[in-house]
N, C-alpha and C positions, 0 to 999 in steps of 0.2 A: 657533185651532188646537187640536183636542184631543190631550191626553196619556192615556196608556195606563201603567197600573204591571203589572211583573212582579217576583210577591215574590222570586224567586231567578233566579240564571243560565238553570239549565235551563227551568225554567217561559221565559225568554224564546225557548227553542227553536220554544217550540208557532209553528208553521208559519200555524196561523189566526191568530195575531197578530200575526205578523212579516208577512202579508201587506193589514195594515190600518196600516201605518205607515211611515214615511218616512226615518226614522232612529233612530238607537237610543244612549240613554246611558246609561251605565256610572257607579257610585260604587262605588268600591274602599274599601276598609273606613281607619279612620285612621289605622291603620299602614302601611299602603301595601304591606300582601300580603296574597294570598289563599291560603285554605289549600291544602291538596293535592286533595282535590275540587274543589274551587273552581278551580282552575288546567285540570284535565279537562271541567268546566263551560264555563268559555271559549272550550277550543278546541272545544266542540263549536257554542256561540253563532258563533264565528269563521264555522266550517264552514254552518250556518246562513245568515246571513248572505250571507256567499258565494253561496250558490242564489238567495237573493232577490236578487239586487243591493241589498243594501243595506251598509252605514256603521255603525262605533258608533265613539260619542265617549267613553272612558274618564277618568272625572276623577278623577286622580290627585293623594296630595299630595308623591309620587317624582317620580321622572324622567318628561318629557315627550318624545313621538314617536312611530314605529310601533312597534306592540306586536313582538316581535321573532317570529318564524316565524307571524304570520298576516298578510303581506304588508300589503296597503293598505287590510283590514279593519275593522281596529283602530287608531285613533289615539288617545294619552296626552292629555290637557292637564292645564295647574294647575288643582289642588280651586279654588283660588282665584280664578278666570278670572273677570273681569264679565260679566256677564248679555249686554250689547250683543254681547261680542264672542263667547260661547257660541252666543249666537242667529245671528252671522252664520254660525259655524261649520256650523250646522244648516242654515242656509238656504239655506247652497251648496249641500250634500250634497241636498236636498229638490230643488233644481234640475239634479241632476247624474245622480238616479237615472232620472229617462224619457228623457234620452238614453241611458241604459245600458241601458234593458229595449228600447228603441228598438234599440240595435245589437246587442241577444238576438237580438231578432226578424228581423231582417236577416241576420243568422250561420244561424240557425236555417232560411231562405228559403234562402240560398246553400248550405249542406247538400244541402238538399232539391233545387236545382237541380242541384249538383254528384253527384247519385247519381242523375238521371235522365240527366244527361250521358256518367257512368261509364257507365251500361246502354246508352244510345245508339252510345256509341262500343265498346262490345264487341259489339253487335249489326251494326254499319258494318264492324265489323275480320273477324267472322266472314263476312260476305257480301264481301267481299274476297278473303278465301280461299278461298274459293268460287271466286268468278269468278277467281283465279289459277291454279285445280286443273283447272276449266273451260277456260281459253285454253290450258293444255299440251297437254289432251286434243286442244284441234284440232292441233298441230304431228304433224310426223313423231316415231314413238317408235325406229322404225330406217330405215336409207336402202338403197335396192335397190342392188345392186353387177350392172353389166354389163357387160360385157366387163371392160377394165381400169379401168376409173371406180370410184372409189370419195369418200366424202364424210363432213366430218368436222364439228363445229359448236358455239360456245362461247356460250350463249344466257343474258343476266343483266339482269333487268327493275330498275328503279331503282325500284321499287314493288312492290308487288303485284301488278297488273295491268300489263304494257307496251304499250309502244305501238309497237312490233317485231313484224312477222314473218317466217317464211321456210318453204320449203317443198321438196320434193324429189319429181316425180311420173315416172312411167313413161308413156313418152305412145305406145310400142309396143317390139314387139322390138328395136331398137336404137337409139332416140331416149326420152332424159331431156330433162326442164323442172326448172329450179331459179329459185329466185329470194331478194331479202331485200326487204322492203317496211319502210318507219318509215312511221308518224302520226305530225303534227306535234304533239311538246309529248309527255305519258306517264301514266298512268293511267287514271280509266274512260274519260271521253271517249277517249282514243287509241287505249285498248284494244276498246269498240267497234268506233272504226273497222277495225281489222284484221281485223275477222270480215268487214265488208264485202269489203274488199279478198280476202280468203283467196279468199271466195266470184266475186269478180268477177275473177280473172285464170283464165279458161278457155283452157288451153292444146292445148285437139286439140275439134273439133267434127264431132260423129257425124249422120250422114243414112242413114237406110235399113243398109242393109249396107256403108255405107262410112263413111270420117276422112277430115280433112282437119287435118293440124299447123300451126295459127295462126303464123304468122312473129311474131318478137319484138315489131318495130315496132307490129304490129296490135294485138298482146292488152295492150302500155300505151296505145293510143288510145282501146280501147275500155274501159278500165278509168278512163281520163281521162275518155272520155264518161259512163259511170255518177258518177262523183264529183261532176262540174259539174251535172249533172241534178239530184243531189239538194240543191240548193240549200243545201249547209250551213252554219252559222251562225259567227259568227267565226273565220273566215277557216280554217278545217278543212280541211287536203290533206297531199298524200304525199309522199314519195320512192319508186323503187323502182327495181331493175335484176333486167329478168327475160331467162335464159340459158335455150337448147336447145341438146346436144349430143348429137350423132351419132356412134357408138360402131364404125362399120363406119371412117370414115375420121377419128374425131379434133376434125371440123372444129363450133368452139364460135361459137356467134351468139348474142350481145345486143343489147338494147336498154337505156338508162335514163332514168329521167326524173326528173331533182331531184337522184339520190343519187350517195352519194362513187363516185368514178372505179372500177371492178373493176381490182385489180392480178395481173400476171402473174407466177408465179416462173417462172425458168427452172430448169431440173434440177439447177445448179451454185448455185443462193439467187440469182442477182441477179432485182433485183425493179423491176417499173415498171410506172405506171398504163396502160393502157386506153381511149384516149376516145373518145367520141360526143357529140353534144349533145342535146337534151332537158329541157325546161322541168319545171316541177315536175307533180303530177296534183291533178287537181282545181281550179285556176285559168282556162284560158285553154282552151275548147273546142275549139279548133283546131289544137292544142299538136301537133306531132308528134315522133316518136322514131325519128331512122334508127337504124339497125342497125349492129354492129361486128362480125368475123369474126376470132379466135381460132385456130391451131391447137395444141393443144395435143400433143407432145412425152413421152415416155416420162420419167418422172421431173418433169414440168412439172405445175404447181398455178394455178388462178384464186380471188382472193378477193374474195368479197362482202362487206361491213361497215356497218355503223350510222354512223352522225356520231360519236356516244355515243365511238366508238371510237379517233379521230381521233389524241387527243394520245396513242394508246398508239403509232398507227402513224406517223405522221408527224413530224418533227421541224423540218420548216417546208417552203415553197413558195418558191421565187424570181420576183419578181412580174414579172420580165421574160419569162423564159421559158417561166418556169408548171411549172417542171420542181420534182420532191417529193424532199426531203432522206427518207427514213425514219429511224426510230428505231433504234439498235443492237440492242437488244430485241426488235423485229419484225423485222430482218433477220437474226438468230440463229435464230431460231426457225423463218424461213421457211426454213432451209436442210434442217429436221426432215422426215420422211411428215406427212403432214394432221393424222392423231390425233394424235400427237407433236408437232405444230404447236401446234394446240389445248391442250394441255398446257400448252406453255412461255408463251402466252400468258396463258392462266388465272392461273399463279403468279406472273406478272408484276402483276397487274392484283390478286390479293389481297398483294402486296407495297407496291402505292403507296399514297398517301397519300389518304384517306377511301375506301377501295375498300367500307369499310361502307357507306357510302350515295353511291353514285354519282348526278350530277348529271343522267344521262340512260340511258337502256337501251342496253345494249351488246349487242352480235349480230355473230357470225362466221363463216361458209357457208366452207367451203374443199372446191373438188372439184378432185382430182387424179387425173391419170391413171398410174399404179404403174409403175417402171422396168419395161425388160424381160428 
């Protein structure tokens, strides 16, 4: 083993020397102080040190231990320590410093991973927003009012991207299409898929100089057909319930397939489900979806909704009858106009408990038809 001298403290600073050695030892003078330089010398040796991963063994004929404010740098021993157990002292330290420069190098890797991470993941979060700013642009940004119909809508993605949509189209002079469609699960994949879907419910088909307004039942068979075609991958489908109503006499037709039941208010707040049957979209090719007929009522409201939304509206099912307790909070609210609807729902929902990060996307289509 070779030994290295340095005539003085700082002289043991020099960096080219400390990086040819393995440990480092200290003899303090036989008084057992150092002067007042001497004492700024050390901590700069400390400091030194330190950078290298290295050790100094200070033999002292004072007190023994860690030197005091240079942490596990500096350790005391007696001037008078045997050689055996000096050298074992050393030979730990000799053993102990390439695991240290060892887990430099690994701190120093995980750094370096963690700041390609950082830039990964702010690169991910801005293309997110992106495709957030993106998915609003396809929604409606205002709803055509005709006759007395009007429409109102509480739209909160549990992501960035949802996996919710809805829509409100003018399919002629007195006939609206509305609808809410979910992807199963939330985020890109779901959000994705709603662009499909947006694009695949075509509610009026034009020939020459004529239309023809697609009945309910049809335009979810044929959006069931496009889904199963495209053969998608783990187990990828929808819900949806898609309405046309008819503005001369009132009279509202859905269809649904998958999704939560449409509830009726009546003009005075009582409220009940809606039903049809109809399988989910995108599963079973043959899936079909009769039709339900609705009329709706001066003062009366039809509501479309997410799953997402359930426990705001529902406060349990009776599994005999299948008949729906609602929630006090949703039957307050439903007794509101739409907008006003809307409203008391919202505050409700930033009232409960994690409404910061909801478990699934929430969405609420409410068309009512305005007292007279």
């Amino acid at each position: 083993m070779a030994v290295s001298r340095a005539p003085s403290l700082r002289h043991a600073c020099d960096p080219a020397l400390l990086s040819r050695v393995d440990a480092v030892i200290i003899c303090e003078p036989d008084d057992g102080e150092f002067s007042a330089s001497s004492q700024g010398d050390m901590e700069l040796l400390a400091d030194a040190l330190n950078s290298h991963r290295l050790m100094g063994i200070v033999l002292s004929p004072g007190t023994t231990g860690v030197v005091p404010g240079e942490g596990d740098t500096l350790m005391t021993v007696a001037a008078d320590i045997t050689p055996d157990e000096l050298w074992g002292r050393v030979a730990t330290i000799r053993q102990c410093r390439p695991l240290l420069l060892q887990m430099d190098q690994q701190v120093a890797t995980m750094r370096r991973l963690g700041k390609q991470l950082n830039q990964h993941f702010t690169e991910v979060d801005q293309e997110l927003r992106l495709a957030s700013r993106l998915q609003r642009d396809f929604l409606p940004r205002s709803f055509p009012e005709v006759g007395e119909i009007r429409f109102a809508v509480l739209y909160r993605p549990a992501t960035w991207v949802s996996g919710d949509v809805y829509d409100v189209r003018r399919l002629d002079e007195t006939r609206l299409s509305f609808y809410v469609a979910d992807a199963v699960g939330h985020g890109v994949a779901a959000g994705l898929l709603t662009m499909f879907i947006k694009q695949a419910l075509v509610g009026k088909r034009v020939e020459q100089h004529e239309y023809t307004i697609i009945p309910p039942e049809e335009v979810l068979a044929t959006l069931n057909t496009s889904l199963v075609e495209q053969e998608l991958p783990n187990y990828q489908f929808a819900t949806a319930c898609y309405c046309v109503i008819d503005t001369q006499d009132y009279q509202l037709t859905f269809s649904r397939g998958g999704h939560p039941h449409p509830i009726h208010v009546s003009a005075d707040g009582e409220c009940r489900e809606v039903h049809t049957t109809g399988g989910l979209l995108g599963v079973f090719a043959d899936e079909t979806f009769p039709s339900a007929t609705v009329s709706l009522l001066p003062g009366e409201k039809l509501v479309l909704y997410s799953d997402g939304l359930e426990d705001a509206i529902m406060a349990g099912r009776d599994r005999t009858s299948r008949q729906v307790t609602f929630t006090e909070g949703f039957k307050k609210a439903a007794r509101l106009p739409a907008a006003a609807m809307i409203d008391a729902l919202t505050a409700q929902l930033d009232e409960s408990e994690g409404s910061l990060q909801p478990p699934d996307d929430q969405t609420c289509l409410v068309v009512e038809r305005l007292s007279a």
